[in-house]
N, CA, C and O atoms as a Tripos MOL2 file, in Angstrom:
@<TRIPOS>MOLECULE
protein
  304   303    76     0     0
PROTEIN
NO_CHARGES

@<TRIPOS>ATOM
      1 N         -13.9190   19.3700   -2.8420 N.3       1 UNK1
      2 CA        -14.4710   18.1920   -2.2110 C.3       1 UNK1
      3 C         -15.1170   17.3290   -3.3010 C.2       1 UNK1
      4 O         -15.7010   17.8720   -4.2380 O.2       1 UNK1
      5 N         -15.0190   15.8920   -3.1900 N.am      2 UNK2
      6 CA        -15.3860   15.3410   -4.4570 C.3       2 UNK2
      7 C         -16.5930   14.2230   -3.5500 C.2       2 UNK2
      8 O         -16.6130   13.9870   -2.3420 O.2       2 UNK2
      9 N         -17.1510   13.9030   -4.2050 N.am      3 UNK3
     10 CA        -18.4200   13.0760   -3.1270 C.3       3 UNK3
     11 C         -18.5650   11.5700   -4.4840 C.2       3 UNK3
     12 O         -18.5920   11.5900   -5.7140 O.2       3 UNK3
     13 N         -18.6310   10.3260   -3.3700 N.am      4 UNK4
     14 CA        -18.7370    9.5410   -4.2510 C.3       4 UNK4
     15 C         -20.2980    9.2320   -4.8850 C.2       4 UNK4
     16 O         -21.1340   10.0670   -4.5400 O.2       4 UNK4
     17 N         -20.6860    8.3600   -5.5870 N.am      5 UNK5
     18 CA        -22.2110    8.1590   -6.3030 C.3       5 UNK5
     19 C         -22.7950    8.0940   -5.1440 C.2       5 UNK5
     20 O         -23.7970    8.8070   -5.2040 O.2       5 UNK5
     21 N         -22.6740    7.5180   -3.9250 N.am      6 UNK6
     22 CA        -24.1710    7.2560   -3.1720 C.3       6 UNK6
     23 C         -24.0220    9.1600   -2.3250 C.2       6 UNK6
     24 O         -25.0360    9.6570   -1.8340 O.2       6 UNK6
     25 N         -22.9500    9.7740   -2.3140 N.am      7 UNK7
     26 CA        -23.1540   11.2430   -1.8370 C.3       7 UNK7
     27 C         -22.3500   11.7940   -0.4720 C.2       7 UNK7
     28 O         -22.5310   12.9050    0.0250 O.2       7 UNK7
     29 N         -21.3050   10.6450    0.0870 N.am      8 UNK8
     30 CA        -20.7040   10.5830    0.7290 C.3       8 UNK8
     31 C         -19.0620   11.4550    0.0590 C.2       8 UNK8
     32 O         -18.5030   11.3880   -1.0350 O.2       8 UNK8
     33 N         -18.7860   12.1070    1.1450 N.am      9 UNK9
     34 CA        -17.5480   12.5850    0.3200 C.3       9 UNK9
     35 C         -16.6740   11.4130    0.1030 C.2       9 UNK9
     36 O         -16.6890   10.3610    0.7420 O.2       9 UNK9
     37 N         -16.0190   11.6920   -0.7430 N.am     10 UNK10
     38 CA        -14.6600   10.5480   -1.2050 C.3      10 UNK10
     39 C         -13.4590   10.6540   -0.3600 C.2      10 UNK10
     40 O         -13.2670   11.8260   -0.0350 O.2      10 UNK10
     41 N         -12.5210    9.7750    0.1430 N.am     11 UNK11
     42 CA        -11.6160   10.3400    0.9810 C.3      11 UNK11
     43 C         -10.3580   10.4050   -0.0280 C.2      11 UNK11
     44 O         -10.7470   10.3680   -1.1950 O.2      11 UNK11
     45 N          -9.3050   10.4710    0.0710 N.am     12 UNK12
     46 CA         -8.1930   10.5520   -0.7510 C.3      12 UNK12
     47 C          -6.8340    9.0530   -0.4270 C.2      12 UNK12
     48 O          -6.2650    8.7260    0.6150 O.2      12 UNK12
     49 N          -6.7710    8.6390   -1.4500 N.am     13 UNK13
     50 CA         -5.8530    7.1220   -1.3760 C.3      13 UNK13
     51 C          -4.7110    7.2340   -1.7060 C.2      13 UNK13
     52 O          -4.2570    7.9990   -2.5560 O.2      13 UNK13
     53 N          -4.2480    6.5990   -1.1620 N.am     14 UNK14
     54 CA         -2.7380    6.2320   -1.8620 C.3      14 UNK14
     55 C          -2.7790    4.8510   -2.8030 C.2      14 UNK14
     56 O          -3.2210    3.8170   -2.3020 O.2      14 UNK14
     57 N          -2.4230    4.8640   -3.8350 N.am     15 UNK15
     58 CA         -1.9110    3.5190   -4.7880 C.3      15 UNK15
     59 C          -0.8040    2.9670   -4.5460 C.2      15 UNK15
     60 O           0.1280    3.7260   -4.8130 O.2      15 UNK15
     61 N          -0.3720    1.6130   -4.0140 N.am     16 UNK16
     62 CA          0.8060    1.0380   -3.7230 C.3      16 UNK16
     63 C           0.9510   -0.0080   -5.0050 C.2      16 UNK16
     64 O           1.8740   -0.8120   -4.8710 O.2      16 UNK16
     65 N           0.1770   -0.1190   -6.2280 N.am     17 UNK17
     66 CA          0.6840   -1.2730   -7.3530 C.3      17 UNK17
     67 C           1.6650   -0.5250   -7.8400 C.2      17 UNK17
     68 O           1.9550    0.6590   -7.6700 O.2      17 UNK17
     69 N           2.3510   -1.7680   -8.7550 N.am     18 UNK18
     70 CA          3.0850   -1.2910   -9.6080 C.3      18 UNK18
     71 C           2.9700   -0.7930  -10.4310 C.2      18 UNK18
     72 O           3.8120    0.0510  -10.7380 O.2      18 UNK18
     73 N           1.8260   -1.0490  -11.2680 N.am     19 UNK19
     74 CA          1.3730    0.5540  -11.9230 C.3      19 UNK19
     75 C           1.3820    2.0250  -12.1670 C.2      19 UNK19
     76 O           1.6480    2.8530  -13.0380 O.2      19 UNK19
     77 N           0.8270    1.8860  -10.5880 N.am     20 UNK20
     78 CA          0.5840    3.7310  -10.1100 C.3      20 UNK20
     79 C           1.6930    3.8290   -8.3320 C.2      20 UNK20
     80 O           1.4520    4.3280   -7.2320 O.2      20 UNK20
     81 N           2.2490    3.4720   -8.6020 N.am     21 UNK21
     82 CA          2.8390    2.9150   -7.4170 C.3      21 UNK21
     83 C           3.0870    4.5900   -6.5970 C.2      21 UNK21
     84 O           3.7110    5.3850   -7.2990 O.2      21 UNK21
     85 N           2.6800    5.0600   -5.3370 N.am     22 UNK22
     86 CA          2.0480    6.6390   -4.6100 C.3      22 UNK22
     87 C           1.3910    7.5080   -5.1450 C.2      22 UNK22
     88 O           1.3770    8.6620   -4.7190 O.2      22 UNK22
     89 N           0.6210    7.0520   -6.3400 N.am     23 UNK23
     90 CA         -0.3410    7.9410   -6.8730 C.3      23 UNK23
     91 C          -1.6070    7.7730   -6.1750 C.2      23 UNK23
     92 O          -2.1340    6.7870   -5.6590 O.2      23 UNK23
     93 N          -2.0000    9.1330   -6.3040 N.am     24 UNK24
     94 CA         -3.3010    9.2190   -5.1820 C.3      24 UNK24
     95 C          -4.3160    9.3060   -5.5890 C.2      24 UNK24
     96 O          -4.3010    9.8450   -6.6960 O.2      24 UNK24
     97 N          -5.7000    8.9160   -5.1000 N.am     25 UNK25
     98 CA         -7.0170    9.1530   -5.5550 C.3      25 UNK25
     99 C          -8.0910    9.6070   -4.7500 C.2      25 UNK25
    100 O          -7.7610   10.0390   -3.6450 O.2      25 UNK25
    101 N          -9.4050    9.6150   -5.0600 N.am     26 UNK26
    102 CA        -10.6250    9.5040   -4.2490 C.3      26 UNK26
    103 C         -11.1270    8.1230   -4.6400 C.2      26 UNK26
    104 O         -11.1000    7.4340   -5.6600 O.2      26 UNK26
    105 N         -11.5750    8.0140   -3.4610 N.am     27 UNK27
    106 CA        -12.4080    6.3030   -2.8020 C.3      27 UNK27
    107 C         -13.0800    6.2650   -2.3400 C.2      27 UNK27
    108 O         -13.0060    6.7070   -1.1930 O.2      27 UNK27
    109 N         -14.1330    5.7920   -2.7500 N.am     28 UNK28
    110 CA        -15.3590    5.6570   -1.5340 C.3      28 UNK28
    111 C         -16.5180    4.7770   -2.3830 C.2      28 UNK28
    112 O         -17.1170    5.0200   -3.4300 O.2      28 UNK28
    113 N         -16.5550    3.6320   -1.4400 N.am     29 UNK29
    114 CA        -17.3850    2.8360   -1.9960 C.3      29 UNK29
    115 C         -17.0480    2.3930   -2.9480 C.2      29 UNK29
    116 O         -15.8280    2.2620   -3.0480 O.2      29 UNK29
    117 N         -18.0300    1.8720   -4.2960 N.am     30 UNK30
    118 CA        -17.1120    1.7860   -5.6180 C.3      30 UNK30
    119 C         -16.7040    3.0490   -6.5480 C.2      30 UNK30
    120 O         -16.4470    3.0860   -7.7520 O.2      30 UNK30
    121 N         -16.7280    3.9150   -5.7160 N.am     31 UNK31
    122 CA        -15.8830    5.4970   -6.9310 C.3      31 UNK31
    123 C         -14.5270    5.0170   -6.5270 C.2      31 UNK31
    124 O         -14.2160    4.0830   -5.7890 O.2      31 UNK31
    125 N         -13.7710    5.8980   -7.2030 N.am     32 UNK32
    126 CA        -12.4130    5.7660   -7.4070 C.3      32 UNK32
    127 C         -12.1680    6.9620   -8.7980 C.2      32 UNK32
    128 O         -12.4410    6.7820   -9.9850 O.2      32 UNK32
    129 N         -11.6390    8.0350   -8.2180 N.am     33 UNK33
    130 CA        -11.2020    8.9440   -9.5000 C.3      33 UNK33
    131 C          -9.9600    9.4050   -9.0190 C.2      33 UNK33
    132 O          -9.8830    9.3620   -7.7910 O.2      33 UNK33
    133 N          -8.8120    9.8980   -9.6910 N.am     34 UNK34
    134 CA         -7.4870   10.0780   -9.8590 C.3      34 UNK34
    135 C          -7.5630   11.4090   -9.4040 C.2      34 UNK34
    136 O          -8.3370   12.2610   -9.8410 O.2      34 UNK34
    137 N          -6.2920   11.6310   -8.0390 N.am     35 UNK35
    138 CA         -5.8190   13.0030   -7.3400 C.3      35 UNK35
    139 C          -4.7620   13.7900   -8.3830 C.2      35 UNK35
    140 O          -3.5740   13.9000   -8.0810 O.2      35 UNK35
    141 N          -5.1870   14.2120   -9.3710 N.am     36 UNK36
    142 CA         -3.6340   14.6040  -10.2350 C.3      36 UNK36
    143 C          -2.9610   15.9390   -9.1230 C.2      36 UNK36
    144 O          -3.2850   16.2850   -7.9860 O.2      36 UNK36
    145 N          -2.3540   16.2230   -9.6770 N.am     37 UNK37
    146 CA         -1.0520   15.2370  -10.3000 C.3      37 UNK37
    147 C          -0.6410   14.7290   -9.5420 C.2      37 UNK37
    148 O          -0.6430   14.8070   -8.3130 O.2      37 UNK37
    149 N           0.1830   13.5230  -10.9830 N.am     38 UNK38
    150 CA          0.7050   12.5050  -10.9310 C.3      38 UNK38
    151 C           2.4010   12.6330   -9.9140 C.2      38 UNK38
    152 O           3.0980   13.6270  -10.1220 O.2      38 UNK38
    153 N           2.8380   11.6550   -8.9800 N.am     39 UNK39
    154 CA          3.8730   12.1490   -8.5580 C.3      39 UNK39
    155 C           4.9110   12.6210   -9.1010 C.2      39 UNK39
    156 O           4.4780   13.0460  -10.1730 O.2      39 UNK39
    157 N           6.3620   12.8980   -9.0590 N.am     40 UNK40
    158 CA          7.3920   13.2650   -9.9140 C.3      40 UNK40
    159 C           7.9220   12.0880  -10.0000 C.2      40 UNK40
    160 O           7.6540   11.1270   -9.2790 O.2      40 UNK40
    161 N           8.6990   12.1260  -10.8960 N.am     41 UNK41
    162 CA          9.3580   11.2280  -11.9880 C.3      41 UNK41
    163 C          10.3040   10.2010  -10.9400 C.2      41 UNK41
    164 O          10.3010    8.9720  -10.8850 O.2      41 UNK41
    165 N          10.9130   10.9600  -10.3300 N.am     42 UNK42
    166 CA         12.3090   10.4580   -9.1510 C.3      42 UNK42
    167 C          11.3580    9.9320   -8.2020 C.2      42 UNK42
    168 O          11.7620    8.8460   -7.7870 O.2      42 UNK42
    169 N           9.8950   10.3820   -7.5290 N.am     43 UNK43
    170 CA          9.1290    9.1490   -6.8740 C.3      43 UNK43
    171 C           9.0800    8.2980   -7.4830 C.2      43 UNK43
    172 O           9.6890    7.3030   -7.0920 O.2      43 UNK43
    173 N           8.3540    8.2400   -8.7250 N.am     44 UNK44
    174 CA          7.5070    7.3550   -9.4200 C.3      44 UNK44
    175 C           8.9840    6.1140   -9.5030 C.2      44 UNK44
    176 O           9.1080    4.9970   -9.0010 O.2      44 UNK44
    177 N           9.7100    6.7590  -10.1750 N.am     45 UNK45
    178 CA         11.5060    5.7680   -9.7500 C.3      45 UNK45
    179 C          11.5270    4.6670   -8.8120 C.2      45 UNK45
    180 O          11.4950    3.4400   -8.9050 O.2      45 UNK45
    181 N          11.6030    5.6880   -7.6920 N.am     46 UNK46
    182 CA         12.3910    4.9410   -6.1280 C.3      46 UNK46
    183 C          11.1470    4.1880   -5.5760 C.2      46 UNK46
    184 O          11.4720    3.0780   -5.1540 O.2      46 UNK46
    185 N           9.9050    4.4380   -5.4610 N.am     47 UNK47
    186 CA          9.0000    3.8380   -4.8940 C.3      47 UNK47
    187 C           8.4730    2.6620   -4.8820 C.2      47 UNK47
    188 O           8.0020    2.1250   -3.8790 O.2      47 UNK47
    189 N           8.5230    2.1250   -6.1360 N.am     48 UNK48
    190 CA          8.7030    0.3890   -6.3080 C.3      48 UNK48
    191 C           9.5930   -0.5300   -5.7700 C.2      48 UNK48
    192 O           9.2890   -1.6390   -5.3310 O.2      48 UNK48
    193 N          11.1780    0.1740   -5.8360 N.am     49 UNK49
    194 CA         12.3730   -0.2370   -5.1870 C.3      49 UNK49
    195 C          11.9780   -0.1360   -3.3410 C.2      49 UNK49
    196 O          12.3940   -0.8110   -2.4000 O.2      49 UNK49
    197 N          11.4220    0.5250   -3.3780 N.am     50 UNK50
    198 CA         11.1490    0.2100   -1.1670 C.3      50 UNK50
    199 C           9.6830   -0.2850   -1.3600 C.2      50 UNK50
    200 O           9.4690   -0.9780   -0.3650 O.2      50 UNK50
    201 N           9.0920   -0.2810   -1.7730 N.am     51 UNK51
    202 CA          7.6580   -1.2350   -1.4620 C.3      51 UNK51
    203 C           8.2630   -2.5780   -1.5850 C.2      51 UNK51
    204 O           7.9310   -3.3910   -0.7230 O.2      51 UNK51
    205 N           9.3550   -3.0780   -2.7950 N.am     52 UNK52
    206 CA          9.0750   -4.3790   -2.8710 C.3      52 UNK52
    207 C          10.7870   -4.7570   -1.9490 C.2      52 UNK52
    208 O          11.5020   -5.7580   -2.0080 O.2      52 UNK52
    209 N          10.9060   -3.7530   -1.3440 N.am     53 UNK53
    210 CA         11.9700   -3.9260   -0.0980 C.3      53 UNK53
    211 C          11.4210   -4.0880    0.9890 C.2      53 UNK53
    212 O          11.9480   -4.9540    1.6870 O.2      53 UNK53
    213 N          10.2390   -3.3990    1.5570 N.am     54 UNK54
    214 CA          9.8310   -3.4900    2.2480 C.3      54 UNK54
    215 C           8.8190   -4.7070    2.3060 C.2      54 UNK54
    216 O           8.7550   -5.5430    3.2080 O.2      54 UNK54
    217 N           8.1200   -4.6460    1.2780 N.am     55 UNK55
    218 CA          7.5800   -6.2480    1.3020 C.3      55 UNK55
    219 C           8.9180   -7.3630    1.1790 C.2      55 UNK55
    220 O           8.2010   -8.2370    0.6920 O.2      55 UNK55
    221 N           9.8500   -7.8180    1.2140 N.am     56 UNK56
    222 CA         10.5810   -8.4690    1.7540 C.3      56 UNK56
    223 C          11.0880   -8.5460    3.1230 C.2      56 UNK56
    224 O          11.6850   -9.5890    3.3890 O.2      56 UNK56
    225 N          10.9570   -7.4380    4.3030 N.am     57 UNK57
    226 CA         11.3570   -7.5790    4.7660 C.3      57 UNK57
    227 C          10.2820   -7.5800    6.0220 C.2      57 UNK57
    228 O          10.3960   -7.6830    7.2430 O.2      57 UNK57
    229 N           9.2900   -7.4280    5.1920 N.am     58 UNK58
    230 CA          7.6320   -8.0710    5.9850 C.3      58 UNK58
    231 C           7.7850  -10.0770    6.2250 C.2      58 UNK58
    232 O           7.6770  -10.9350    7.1020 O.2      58 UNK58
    233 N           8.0280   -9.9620    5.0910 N.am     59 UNK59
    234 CA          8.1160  -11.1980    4.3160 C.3      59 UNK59
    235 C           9.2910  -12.0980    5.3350 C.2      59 UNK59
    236 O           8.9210  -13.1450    5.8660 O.2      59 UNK59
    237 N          10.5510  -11.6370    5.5130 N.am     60 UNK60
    238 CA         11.2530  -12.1650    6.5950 C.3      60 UNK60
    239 C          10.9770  -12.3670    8.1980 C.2      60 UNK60
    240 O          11.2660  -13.2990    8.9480 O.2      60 UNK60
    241 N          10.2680  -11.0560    8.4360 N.am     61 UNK61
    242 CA          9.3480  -10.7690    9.8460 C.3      61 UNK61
    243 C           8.3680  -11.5320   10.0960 C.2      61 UNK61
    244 O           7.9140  -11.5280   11.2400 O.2      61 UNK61
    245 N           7.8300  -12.3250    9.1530 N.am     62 UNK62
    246 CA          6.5960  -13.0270    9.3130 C.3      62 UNK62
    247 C           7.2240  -14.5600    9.4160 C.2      62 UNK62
    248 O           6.8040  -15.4920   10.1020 O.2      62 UNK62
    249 N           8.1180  -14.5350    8.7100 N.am     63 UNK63
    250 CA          9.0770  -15.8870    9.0090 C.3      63 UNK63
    251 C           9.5340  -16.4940   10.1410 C.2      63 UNK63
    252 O           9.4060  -17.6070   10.6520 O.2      63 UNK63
    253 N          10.2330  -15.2420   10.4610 N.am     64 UNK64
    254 CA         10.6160  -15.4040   11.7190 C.3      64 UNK64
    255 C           9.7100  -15.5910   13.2230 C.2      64 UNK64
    256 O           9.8610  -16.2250   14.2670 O.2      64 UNK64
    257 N           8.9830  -14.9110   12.8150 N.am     65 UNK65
    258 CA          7.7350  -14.9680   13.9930 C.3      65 UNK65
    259 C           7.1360  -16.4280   14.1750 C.2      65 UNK65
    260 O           6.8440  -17.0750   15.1810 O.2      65 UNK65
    261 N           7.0580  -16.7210   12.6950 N.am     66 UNK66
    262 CA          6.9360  -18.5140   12.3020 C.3      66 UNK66
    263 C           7.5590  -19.1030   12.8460 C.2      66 UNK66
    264 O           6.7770  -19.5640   13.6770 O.2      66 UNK66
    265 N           8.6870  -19.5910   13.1000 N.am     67 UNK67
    266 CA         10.2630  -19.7520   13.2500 C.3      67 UNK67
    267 C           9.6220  -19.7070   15.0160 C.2      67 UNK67
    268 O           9.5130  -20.7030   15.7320 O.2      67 UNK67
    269 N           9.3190  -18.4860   15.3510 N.am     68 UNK68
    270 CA          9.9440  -18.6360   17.0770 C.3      68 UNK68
    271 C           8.6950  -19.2930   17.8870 C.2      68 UNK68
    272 O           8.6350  -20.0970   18.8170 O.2      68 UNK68
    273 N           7.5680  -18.4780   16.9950 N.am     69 UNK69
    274 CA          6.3190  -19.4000   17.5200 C.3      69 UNK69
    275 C           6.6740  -20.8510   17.4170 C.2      69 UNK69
    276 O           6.3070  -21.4670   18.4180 O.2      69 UNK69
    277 N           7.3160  -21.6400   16.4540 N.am     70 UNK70
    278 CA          7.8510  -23.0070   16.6450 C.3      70 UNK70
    279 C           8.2610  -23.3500   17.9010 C.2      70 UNK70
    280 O           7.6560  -24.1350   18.6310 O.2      70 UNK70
    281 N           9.3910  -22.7170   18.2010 N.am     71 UNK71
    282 CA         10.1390  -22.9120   18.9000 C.3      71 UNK71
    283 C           9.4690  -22.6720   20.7230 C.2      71 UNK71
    284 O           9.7980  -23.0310   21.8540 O.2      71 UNK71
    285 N           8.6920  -22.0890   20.2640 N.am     72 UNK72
    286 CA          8.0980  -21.7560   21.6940 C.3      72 UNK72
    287 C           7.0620  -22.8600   22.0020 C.2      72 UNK72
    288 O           7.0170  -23.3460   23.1330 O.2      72 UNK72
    289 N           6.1680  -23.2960   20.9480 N.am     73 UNK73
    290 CA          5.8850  -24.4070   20.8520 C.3      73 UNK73
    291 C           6.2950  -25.6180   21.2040 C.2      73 UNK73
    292 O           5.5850  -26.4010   21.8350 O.2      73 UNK73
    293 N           7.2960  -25.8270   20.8790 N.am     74 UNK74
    294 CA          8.1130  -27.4080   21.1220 C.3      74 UNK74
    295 C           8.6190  -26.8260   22.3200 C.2      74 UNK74
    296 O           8.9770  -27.9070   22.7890 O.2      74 UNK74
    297 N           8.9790  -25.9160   23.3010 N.am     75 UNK75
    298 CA          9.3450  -25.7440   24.8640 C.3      75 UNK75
    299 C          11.0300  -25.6120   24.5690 C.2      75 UNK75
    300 O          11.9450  -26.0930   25.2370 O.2      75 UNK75
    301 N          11.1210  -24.5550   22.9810 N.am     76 UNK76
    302 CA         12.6780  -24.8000   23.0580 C.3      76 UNK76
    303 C          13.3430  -25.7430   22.7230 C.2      76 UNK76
    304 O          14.5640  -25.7230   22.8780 O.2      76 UNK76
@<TRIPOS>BOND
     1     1     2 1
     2     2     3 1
     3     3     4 2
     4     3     5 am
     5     5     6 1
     6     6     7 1
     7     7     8 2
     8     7     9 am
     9     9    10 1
    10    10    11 1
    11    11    12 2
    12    11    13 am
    13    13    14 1
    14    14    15 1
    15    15    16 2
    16    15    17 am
    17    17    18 1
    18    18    19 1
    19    19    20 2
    20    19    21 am
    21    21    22 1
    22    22    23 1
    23    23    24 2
    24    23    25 am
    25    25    26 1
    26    26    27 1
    27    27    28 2
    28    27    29 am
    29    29    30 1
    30    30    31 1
    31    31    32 2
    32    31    33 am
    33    33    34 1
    34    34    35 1
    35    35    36 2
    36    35    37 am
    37    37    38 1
    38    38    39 1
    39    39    40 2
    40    39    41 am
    41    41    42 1
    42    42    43 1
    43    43    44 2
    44    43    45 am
    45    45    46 1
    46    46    47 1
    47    47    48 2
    48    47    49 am
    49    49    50 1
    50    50    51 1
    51    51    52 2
    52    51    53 am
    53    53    54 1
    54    54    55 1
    55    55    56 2
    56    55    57 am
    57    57    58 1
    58    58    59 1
    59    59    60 2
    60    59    61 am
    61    61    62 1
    62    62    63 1
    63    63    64 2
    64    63    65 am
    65    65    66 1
    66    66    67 1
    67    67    68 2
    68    67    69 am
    69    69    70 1
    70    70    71 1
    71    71    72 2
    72    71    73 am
    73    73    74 1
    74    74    75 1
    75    75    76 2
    76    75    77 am
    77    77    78 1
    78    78    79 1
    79    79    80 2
    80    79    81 am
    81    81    82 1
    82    82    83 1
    83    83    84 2
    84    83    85 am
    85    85    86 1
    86    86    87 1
    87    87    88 2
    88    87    89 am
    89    89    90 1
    90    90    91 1
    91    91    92 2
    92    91    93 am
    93    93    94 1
    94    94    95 1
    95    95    96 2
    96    95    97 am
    97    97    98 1
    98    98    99 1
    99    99   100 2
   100    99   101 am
   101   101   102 1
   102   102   103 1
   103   103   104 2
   104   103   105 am
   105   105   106 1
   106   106   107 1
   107   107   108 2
   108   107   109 am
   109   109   110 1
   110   110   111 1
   111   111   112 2
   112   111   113 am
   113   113   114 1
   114   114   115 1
   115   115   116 2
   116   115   117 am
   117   117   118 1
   118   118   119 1
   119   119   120 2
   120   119   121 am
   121   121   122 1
   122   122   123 1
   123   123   124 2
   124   123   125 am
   125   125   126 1
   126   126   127 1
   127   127   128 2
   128   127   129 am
   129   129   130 1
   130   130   131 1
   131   131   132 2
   132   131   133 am
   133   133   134 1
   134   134   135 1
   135   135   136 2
   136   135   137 am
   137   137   138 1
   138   138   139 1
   139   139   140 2
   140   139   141 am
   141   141   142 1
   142   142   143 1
   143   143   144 2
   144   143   145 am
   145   145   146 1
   146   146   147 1
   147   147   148 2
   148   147   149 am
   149   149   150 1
   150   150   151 1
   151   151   152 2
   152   151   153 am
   153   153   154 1
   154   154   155 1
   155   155   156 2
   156   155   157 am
   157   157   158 1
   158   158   159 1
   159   159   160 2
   160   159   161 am
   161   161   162 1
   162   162   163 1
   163   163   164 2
   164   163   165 am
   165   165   166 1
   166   166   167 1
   167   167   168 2
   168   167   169 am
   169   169   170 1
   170   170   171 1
   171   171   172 2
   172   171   173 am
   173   173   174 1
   174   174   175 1
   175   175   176 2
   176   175   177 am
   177   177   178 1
   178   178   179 1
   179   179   180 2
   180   179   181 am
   181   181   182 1
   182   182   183 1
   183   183   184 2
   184   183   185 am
   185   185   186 1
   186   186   187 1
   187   187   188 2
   188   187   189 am
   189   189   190 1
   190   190   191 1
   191   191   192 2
   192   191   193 am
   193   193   194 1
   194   194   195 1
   195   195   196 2
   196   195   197 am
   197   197   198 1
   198   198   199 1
   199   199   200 2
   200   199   201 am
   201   201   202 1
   202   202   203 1
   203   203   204 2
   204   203   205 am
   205   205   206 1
   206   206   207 1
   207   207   208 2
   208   207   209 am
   209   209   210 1
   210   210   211 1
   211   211   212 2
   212   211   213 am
   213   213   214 1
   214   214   215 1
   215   215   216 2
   216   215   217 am
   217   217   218 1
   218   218   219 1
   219   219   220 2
   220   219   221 am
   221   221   222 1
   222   222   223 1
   223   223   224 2
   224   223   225 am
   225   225   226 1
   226   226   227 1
   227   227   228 2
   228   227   229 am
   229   229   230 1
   230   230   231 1
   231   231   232 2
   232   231   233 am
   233   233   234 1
   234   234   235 1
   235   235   236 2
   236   235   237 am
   237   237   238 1
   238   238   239 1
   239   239   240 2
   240   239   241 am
   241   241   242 1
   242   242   243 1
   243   243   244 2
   244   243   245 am
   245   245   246 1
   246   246   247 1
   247   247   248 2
   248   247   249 am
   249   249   250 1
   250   250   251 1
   251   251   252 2
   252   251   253 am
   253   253   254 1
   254   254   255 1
   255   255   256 2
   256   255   257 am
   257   257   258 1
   258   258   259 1
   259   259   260 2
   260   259   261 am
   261   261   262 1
   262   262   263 1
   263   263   264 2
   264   263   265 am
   265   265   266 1
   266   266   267 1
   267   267   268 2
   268   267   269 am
   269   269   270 1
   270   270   271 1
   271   271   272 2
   272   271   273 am
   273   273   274 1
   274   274   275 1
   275   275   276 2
   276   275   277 am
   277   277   278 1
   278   278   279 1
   279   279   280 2
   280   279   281 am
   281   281   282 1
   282   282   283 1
   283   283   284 2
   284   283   285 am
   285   285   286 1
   286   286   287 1
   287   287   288 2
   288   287   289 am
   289   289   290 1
   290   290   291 1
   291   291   292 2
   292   291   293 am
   293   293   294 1
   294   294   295 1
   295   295   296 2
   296   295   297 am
   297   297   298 1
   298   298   299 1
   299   299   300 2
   300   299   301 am
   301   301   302 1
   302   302   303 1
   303   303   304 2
@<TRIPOS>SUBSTRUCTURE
     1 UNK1         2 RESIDUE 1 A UNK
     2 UNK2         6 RESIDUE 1 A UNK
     3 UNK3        10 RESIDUE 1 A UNK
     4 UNK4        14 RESIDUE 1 A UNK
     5 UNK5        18 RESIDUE 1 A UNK
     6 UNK6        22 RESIDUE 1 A UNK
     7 UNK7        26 RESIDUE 1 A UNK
     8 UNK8        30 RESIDUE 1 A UNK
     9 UNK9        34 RESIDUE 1 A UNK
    10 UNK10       38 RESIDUE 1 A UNK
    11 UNK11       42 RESIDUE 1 A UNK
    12 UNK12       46 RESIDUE 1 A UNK
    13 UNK13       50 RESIDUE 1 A UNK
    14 UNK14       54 RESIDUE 1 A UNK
    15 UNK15       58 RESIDUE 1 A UNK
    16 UNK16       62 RESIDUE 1 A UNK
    17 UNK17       66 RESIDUE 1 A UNK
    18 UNK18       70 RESIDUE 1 A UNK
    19 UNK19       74 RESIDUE 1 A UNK
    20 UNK20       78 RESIDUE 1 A UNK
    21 UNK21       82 RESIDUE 1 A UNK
    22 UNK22       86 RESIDUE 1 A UNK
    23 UNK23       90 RESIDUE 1 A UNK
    24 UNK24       94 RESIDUE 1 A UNK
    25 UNK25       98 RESIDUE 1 A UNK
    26 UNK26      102 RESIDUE 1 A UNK
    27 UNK27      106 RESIDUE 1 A UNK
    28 UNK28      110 RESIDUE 1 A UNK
    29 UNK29      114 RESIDUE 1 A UNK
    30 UNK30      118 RESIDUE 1 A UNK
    31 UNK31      122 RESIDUE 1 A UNK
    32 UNK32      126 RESIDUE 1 A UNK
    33 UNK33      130 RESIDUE 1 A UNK
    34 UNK34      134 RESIDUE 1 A UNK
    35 UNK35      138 RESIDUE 1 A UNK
    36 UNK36      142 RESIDUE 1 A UNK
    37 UNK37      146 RESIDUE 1 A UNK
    38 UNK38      150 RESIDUE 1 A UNK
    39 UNK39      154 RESIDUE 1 A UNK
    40 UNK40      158 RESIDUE 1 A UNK
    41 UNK41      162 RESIDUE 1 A UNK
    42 UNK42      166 RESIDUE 1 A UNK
    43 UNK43      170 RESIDUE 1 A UNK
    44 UNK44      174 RESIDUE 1 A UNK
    45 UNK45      178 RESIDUE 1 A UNK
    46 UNK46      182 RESIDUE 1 A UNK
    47 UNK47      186 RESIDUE 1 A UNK
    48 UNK48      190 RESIDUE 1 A UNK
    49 UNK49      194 RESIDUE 1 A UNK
    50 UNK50      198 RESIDUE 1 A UNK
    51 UNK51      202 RESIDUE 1 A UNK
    52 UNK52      206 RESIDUE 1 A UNK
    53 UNK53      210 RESIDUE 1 A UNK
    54 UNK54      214 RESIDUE 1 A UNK
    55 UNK55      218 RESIDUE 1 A UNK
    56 UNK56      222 RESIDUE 1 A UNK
    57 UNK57      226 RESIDUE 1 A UNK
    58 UNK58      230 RESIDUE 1 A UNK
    59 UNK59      234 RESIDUE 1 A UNK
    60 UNK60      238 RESIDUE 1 A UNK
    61 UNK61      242 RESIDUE 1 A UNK
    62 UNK62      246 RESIDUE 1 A UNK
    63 UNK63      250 RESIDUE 1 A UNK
    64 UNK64      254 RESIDUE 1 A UNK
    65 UNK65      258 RESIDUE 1 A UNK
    66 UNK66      262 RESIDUE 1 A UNK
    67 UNK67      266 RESIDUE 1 A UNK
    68 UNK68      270 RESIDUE 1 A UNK
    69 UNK69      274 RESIDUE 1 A UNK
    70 UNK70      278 RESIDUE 1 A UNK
    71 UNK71      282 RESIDUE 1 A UNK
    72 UNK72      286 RESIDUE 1 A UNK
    73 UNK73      290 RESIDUE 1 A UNK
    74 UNK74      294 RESIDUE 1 A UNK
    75 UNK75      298 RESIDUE 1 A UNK
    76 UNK76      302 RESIDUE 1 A UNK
């Protein structure tokens, strides 16, 4: 169990940058210390390739929602 400075335990994170992209940590408050280990090699790979897939296809979903809310707007 790891507890952050004010004495609260830390919970455990996931990292989505490109950096550390599913590397995990403790968080809490302003702590932040590293869950080693680090993922394997073939995550550390593929995981950038679907975050920034998946942020595209957030990215289209939000468009579209744009898009129909228009349309629902103007009565079609």
């Amino acid at each position: 169990m790891v507890q952050c400075w004010c004495g609260q335990t830390a919970v455990v994170l996931t990292s989505w940058t490109n950096r550390n992209p599913g590397r995990r940590f403790y968080g809490y408050c302003d702590f932040i210390d590293w869950y080693d280990p680090p993922m394997c090699a073939r995550s550390v790979s593929i995981i950038p390739g679907l975050l920034r897939a998946r942020n595209a296809i957030q990215a289209t979903l939000d468009d579209t929602r744009l898009a129909v809310g228009n349309r629902v707007g103007d009565g079609f």
